[in-house]
N, C-alpha and C positions, 0 to 999 in steps of 0.2 A: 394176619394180625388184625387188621379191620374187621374181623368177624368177632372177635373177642371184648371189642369197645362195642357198646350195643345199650339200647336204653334198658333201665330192668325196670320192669312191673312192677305193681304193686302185688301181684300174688307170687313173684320171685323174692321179695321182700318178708328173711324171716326173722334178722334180729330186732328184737325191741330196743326202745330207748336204755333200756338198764344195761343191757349187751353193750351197747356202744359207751355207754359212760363207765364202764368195768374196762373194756378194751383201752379206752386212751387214758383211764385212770391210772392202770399197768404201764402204759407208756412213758406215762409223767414220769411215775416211780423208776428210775434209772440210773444207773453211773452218773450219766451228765447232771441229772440235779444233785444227786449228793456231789459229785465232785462241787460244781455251783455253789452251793452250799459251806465248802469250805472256803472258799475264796470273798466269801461276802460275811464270813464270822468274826472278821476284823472289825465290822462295820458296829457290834454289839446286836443283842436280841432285836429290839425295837426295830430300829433302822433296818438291818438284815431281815426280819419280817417283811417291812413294809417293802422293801427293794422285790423280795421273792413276790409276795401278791402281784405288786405291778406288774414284775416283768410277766406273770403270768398269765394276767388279765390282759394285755396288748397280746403276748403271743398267743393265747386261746382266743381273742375276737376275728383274729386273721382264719384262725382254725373254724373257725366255728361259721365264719362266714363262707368259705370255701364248704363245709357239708351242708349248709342248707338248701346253698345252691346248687347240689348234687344232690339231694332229698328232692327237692323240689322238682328238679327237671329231669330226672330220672338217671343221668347221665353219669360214669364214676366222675370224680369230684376231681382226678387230675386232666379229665379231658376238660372240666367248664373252667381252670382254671387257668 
């Protein structure tokens, strides 16, 4: 098992940035946000908008801090965290 956590290179490294924002773009897109979604349509467009960003933006800066630090240090991104 300790052979398979391993730092990767930079020439092991083949997605681009547009790979990874298609990958967890698809993610978002899910059951749980539409479900999500109907549970906050009580709230009206506005609100219910504004509620979706936020919680989006807190839970992508969690996300997003966790891959840089695994960009960064070569390491997958659930060993740095």
């Amino acid at each position: 098992m300790a052979e398979a956590l391993h730092r990767v290179t930079d020439a092991e490294r083949d997605h681009s940035g547009w790979d990874l924002f298609l990958l967890w773009a698809g993610a978002g897109i899910a059951l749980p946000e539409i479900w999500a979604g109907g549970l906050i349509v009580q709230l009206g467009l506005t609100a219910g908008l504004l509620a979706a960003v936020l919680g989006h933006l807190v839970g992508n800066t969690v996300l997003a801090a966790a891959g840089w630090i695994g960009a960064r240090t070569g390491a997958p991104a659930i060993v740095t965290t």
